[in-house]
C-alpha positions as CSV (number, residue, x, y, z in Angstrom):
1,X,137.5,78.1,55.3
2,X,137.2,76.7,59.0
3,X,139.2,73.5,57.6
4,X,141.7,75.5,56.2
5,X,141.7,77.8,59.2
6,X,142.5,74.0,61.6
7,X,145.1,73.4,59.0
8,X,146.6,76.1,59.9
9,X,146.6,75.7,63.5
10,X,148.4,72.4,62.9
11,X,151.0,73.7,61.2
12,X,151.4,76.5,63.3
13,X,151.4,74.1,66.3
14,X,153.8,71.9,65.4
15,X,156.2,74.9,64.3
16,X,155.9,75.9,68.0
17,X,156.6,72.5,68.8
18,X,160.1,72.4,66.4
19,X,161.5,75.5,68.4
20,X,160.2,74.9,71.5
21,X,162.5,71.6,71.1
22,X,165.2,73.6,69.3
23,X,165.4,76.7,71.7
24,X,165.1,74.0,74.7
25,X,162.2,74.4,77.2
26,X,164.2,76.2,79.8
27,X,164.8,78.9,77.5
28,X,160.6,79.7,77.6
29,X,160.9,79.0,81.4
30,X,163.3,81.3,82.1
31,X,161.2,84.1,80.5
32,X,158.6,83.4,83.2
33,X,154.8,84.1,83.4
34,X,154.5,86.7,80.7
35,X,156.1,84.8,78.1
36,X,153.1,82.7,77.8
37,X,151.1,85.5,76.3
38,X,153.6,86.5,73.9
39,X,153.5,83.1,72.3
40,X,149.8,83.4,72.4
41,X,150.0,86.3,70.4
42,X,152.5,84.9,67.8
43,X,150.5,82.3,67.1
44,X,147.1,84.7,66.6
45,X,149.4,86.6,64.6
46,X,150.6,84.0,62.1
47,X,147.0,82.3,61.7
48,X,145.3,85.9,61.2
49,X,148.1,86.7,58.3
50,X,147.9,83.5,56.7
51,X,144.2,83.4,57.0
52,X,144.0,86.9,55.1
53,X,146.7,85.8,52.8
54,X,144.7,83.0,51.5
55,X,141.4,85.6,51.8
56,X,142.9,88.1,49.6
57,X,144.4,85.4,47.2
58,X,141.1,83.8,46.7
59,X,139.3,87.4,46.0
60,X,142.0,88.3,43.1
61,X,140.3,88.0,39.9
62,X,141.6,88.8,36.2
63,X,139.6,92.2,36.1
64,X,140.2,93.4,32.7
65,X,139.0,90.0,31.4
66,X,136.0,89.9,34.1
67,X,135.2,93.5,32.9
68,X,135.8,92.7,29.2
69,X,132.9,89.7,29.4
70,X,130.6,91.6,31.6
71,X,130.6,95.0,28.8
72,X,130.0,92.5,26.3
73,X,127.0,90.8,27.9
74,X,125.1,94.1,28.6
75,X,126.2,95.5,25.4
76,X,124.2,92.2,24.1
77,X,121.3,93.0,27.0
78,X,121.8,89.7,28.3
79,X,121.6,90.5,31.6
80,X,121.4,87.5,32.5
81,X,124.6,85.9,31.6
82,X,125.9,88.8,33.2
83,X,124.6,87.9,36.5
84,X,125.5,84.4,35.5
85,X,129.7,85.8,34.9
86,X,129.5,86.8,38.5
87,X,127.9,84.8,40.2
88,X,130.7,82.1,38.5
89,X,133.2,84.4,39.6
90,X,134.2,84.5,42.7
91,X,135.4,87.5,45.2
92,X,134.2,90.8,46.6
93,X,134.5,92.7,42.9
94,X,132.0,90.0,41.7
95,X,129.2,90.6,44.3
96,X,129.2,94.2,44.1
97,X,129.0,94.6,40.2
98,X,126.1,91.7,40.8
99,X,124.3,93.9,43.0
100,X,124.5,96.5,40.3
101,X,123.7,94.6,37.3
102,X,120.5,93.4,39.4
103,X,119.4,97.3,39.4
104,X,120.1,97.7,35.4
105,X,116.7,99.0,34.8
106,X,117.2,101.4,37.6
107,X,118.5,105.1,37.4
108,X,121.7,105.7,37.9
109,X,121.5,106.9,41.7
110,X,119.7,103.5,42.6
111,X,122.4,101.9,40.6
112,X,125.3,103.2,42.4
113,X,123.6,103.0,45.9
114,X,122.5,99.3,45.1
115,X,126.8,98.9,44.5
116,X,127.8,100.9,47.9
117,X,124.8,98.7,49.7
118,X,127.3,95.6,48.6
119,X,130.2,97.4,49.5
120,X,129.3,98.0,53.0
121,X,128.8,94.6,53.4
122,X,132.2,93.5,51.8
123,X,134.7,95.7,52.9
124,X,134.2,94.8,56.5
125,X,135.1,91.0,55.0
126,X,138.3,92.5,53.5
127,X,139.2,94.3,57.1
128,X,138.3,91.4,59.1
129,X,141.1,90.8,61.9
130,X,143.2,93.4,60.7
131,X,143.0,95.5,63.4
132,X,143.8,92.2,66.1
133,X,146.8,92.4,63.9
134,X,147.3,95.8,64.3
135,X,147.0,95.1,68.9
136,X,149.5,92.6,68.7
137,X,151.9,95.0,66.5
138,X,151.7,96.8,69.3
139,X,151.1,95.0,72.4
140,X,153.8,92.7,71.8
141,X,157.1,95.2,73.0
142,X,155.1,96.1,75.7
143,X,154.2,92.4,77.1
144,X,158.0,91.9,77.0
145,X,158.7,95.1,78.5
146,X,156.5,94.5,81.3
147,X,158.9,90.9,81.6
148,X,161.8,92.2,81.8
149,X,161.1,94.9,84.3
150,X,159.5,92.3,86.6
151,X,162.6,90.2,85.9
152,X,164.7,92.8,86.9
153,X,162.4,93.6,90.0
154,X,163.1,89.8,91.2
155,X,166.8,89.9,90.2
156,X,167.3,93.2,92.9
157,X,165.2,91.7,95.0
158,X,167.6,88.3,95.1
159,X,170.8,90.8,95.7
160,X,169.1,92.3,98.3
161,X,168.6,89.9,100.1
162,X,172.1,88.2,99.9
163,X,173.0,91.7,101.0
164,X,171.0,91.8,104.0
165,X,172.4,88.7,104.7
166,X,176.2,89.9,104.5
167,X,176.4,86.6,101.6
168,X,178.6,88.6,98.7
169,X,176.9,89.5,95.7
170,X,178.3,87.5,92.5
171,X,178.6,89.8,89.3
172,X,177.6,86.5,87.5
173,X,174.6,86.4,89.2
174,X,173.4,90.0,88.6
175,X,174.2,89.6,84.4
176,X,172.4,85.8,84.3
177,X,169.4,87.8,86.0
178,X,169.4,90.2,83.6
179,X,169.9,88.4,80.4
180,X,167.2,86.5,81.6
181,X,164.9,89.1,82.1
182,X,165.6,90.5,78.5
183,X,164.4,86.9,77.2
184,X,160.5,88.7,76.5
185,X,161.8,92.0,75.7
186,X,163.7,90.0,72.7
187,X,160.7,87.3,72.2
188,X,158.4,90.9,72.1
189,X,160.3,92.4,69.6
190,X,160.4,88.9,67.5
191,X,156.7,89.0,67.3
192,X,156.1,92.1,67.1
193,X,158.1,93.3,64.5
194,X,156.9,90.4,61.4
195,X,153.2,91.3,62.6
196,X,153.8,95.0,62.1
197,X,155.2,94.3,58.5
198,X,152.1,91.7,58.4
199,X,149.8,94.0,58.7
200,X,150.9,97.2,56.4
201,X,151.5,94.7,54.1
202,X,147.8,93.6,54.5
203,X,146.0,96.8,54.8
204,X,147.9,98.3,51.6
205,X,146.3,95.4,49.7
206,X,143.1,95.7,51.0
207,X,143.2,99.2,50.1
208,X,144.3,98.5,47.0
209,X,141.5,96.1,45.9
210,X,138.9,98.8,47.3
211,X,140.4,101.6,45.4
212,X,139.6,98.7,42.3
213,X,136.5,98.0,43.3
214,X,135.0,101.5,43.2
215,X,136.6,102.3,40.1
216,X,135.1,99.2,38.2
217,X,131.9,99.9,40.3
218,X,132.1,103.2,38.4
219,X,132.9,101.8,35.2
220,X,129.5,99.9,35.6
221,X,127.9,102.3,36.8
222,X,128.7,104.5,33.2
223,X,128.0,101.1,31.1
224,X,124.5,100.9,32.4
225,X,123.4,104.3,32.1
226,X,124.7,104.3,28.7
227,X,122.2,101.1,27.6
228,X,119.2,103.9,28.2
């Protein structure tokens, strides 16, 4: 996983590199100070989706067909090859039946809390990073709001002083200040917008594959007790 996470970062970096060239440097300097953080958190923000893209990819198993050879087994009482079908197979849904199957000749209490013990441990795997996703969603706006008003801040300040100094005050020069200063309210909205989609996109899977989870946990839970 850590290759595939520096992968990532390469990719990612020499993206940034592409439209840094593209957009032209000055275009990032003009944004000034704060920008810097906002490309920070695009690129945290495109490494933790694509990171839980592939996380969620890998855990996606054919669960009808998983469940269909794990019946048959203990049907059998080959527990064993059970054990064996999940510990081949892999993904969160595998280790939590496992830590069921492992209790067989336990009642049905110990069963299930054997297969919530396991899901404690995975869920928290499944939700990992989400909620950095979920901060950058939302600092993002803010970090170019926070730009633009300082731009605007330095922008008066500049026409006061000409003012003060009886030098007349351009019009040109009060809308290039602006659109400048509305560079990170613009580069905010850019990253934040993707990473908000990013992560309710994320989240509804996750909960998705939890609300599968317990319900084949369950379905286990009724093939065991049924063996005694």
């Amino acid at each position: 996983m850590q290759n595939i996470l520096f992968q990532i970062m390469g990719v990612i970096t020499s993206c940034l590199i592409a439209v840094g060239l593209y957009f032209k440097v000055d275009v990032i300097h003009k944004g000034g100070p704060v920008i810097i953080p906002i490309i920070l958190c695009s690129i945290f923000a495109l490494a933790i989706s694509l990171e839980r893209l592939i996380n969620l990819y890998r855990s996606k198993i054919d669960t009808a067909k998983f469940m269909d050879e794990i019946t048959i087994a203990l049907k059998r009482n080959r527990i064993s090859d059970a054990l064996e079908i999940c510990e081949q197979t892999q993904g969160p849904i595998a280790r939590i039946l496992k830590a069921g199957i492992a209790r067989y000749d336990r009642s049905r209490q110990e069963i299930r809390e054997a297969i919530e013990d396991a899901g404690l441990h995975e869920v928290p795997k499944l939700e990992k990073n989400l909620s950095a996703l979920a901060t950058i969603a939302h600092v993002s706006p803010l970090l170019g709001l926070l730009g633009t008003v300082t731009g605007m801040v330095h922008t008066f300040q500049i026409i006061q002083q000409k003012a003060q100094a009886m030098y007349p005050v351009d019009p040109s020069v009060l809308a290039k200040g602006i659109w400048e200063a509305l560079i990170t309210t613009v580069a905010g909205l850019i990253v934040a917008i993707p990473s908000f989609v990013a992560y309710n996109y994320l989240v509804t899977k996750v909960q998705n594959l939890i609300v599968e989870m317990e319900i084949l946990a369950s379905d286990l839970v009724n093939i065991l007790t049924q063996r005694k």
